[in-house]
N, C-alpha and C positions, 0 to 999 in steps of 0.2 A: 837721209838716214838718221838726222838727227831726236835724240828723244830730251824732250823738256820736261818730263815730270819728273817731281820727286823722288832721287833713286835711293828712296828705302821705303818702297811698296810693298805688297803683296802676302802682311800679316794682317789684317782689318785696313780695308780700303780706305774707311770714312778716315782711318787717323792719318794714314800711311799710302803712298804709293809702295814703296820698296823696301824690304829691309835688311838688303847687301848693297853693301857701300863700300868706299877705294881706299880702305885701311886695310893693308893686309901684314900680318909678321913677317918681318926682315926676313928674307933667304938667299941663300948664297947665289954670285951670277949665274953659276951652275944649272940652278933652277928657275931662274929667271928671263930665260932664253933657250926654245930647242928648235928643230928641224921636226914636221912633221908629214904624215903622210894619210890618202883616204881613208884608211883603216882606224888607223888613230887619231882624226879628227874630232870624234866625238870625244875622246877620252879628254886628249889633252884642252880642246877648246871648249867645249859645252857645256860637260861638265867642271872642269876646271873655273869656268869664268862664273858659276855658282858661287865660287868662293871670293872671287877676285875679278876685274878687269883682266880679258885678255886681247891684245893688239895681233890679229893675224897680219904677214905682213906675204902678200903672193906677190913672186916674185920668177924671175927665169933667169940661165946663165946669159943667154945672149942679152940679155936688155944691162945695157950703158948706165941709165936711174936708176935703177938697182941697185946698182954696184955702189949710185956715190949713197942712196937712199940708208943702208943695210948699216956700215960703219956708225951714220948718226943718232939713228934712231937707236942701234943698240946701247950707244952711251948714253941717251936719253931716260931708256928705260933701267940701265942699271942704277942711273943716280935717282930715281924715283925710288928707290929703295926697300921695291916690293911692293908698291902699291899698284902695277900694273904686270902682266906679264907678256912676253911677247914669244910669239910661236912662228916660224917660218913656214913658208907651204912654196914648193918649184912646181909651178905650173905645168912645165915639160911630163913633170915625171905623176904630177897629180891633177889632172886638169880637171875633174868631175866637181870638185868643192865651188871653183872659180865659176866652171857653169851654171850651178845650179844657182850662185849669187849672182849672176848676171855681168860679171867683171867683163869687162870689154878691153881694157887697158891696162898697163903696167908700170911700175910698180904700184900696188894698190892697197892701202891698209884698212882694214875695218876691225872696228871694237866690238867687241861682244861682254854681254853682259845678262846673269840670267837665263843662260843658252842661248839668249838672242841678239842677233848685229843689230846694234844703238847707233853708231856713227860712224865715219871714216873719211881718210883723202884717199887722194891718189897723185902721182908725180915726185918727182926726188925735193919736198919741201925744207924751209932752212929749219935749223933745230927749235929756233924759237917758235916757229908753227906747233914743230912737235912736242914743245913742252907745253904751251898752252893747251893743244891736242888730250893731252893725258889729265893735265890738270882738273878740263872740261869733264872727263870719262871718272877720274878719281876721284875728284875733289881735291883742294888746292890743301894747304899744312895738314899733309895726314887725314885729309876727311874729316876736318872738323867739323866744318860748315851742315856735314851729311851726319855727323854723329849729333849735333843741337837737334839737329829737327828727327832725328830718330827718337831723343830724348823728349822730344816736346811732343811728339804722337803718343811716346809710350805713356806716359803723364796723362795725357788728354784719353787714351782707353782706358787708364783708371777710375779717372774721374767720373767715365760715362759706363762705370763699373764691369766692363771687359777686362777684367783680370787675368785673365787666359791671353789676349791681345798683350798685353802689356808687357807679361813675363816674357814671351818670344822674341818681345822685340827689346828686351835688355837683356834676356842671353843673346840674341846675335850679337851685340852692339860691345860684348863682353869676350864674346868668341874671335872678336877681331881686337878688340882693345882691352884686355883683360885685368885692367888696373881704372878702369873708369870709374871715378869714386861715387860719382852720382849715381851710375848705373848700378853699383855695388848696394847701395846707401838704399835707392827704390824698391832693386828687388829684395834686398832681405827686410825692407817693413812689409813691404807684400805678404811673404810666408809668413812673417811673424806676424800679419795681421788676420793669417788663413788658420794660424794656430799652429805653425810647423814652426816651432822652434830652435829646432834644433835644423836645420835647414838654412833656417834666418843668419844662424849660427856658424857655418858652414860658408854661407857668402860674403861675412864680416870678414871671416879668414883671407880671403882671398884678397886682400886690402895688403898691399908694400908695406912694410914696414913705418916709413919714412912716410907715408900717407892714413898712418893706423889712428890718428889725433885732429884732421880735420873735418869739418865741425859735421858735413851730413852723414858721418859716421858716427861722431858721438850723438848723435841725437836718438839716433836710432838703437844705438844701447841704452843710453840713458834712458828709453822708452821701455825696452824689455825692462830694465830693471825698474824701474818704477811699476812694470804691471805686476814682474814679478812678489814685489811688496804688497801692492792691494789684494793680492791674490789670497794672502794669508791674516786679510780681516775683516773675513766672514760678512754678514750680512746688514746690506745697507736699511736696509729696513730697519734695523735693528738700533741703527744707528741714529735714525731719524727718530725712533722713539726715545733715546734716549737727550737727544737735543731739543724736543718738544715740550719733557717735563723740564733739563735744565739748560736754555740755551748758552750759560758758558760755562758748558763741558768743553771743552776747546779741546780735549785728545778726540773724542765723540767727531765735532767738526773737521778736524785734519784727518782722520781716519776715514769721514764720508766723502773729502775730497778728492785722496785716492783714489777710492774706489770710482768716483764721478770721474777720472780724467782716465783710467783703464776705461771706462765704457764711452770715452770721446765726448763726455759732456765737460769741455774746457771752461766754455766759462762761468759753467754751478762748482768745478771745482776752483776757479780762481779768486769767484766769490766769497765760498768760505776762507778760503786762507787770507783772505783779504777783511774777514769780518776777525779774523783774530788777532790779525796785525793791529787793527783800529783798536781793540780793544785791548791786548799785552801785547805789548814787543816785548816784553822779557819773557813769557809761556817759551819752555823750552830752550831758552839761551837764542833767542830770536830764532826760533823752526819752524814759523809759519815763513818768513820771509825768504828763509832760505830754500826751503821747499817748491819756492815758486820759481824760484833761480833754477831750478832742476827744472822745472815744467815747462818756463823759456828754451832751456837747452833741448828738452825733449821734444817740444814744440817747429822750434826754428825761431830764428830771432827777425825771422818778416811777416809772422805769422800774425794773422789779423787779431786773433784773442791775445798773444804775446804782447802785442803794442799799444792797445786797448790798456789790458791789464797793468803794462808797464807804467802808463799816464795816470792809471788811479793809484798803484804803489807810490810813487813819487812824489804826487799830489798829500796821502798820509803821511810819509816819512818826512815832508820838508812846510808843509800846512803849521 
């Protein structure tokens, strides 16, 4: 019953196997443990384990494993701390579910996920089986492991311009972990690169406080604001004619760089600012240099034009 693939499939295959994974928000034991029955089977496990891992555990009054099985696994599952749930089923009283999985023996636990049983034991195992057990079905620290490569699919549909792909799979990734700042950081250049600003706008929000200042946030404003600027200086044509009859018109220049890094031509705008630096550092109280300090920011600082660019700034200011 084991499944080995990547459990964050099923938004764009090529990037993703799955994209429910074993982070789920803390809930009280209360709901992290019930008795269930044929009727409600589907409710509590099928659909349920859509959201989450769910551990049925079938079980009967007369079986002896049971009894020591039941104690452990429920501390197991509490101190997982939501990231699995576990559902009880008495065979006695519900024996159709156990049938139709082919259960033959008792105590016998199977994980579902997806609506569908991914893995399971059987027999009264010690707890460290059953932690490793959960860990295998959750993911070990929170689902990190399963949150990288959801992060790294949704990336890799962008890239291969499934943007539709990409958003689904940073709202789940957000619907489970709703402070993930990379996830925060992707999707709102997304919109903002779809032209939904205020959307863009909308997903920054949702950034902690106490997370509102690292750096794949601010870059991503720093970007709306920087388009916002180009936005308001009009035509680049216009601009090239007028650095054709004087090439150092240097506002002419920095105004067309603008405009060149709103339309993603990084490095014709790091060119200019770089041809103005060479020629005034003082133009504007050094505001070609500083400008490009923005473009870093808005850029990322591993960015292939950023570090390029950086080598020939350097190379100027200390030549």
């Amino acid at each position: 019953m084991s499944n080995e693939s990547n459990p964050f499939g099923g938004m764009g295959s090529q990037y993703a196997t799955n994209v429910q994974f074993g982070t789920a928000p803390a809930a009280p034991v209360a709901e992290l443990i019930k008795d269930t029955t044929t009727a409600a089977f589907s409710a509590d496990v099928i659909q349920e384990s859509r959201k989450q891992p769910v551990l049925v555990d079938f079980w009967a009054p007369w079986c002896g494993p049971c009894k020591q099985l039941t104690p452990v696994i429920e501390r197991v599952v509490q101190a997982a701390g939501g990231r699995v749930k576990l559902v009880k089923m008495n065979i006695d009283d519900h024996p159709a579910i156990a049938g139709q999985l082919g259960i033959q023996s008792i105590p016998a636990v199977i994980a579902f996920k997806n609506g569908q049983p991914v893995d399971g034991f059987m027999g009264a195992v010690p707890e460290s089986q059953i932690r490793d057990f959960i860990d295998k079905i959750a993911g070990k620290d929170g689902g990190q492991p399963q949150i990288a490569e959801a992060l790294a699919a949704a990336a890799e549909a962008r890239e291969a311009g499934d943007l539709q792909t990409a958003v689904q799979i940073y709202d789940a990734v957000l619907e489970q972990v709703p402070d993930n700042i990379d996830a925060i950081a992707a999707l709102a250049d997304i919109l903002f690169e779809s032209g939904d600003v205020e959307g863009a706008n909308e997903v920054l929000a949702r950034a902690p406080d106490d997370k509102k200042s690292a750096a794949a946030l601010v870059s991503v404003r720093t970007k709306m604001a920087l388009a916002e600027e180009a936005a308001a200086l009009g035509d680049s044509a216009e601009l090239e004619r007028r650095l054709a009859l004087d090439p150092g018109d240097h506002q002419a220049r920095f105004d067309l760089a603008m405009i060149q890094n709103a339309k993603g031509q990084r490095t014709e705008a790091a060119d200019n600012l770089l041809a103005i630096v060479k020629a005034d550092r003082t133009w504007n109280d050094d505001g070609a240099r500083a400008q490009l300090l923005k473009l870093f920011e808005a850029w990322g600082f591993t960015d292939e034009v950023t570090l390029s660019t950086r080598r020939k700034l350097s190379s100027l200011l200390f030549s």
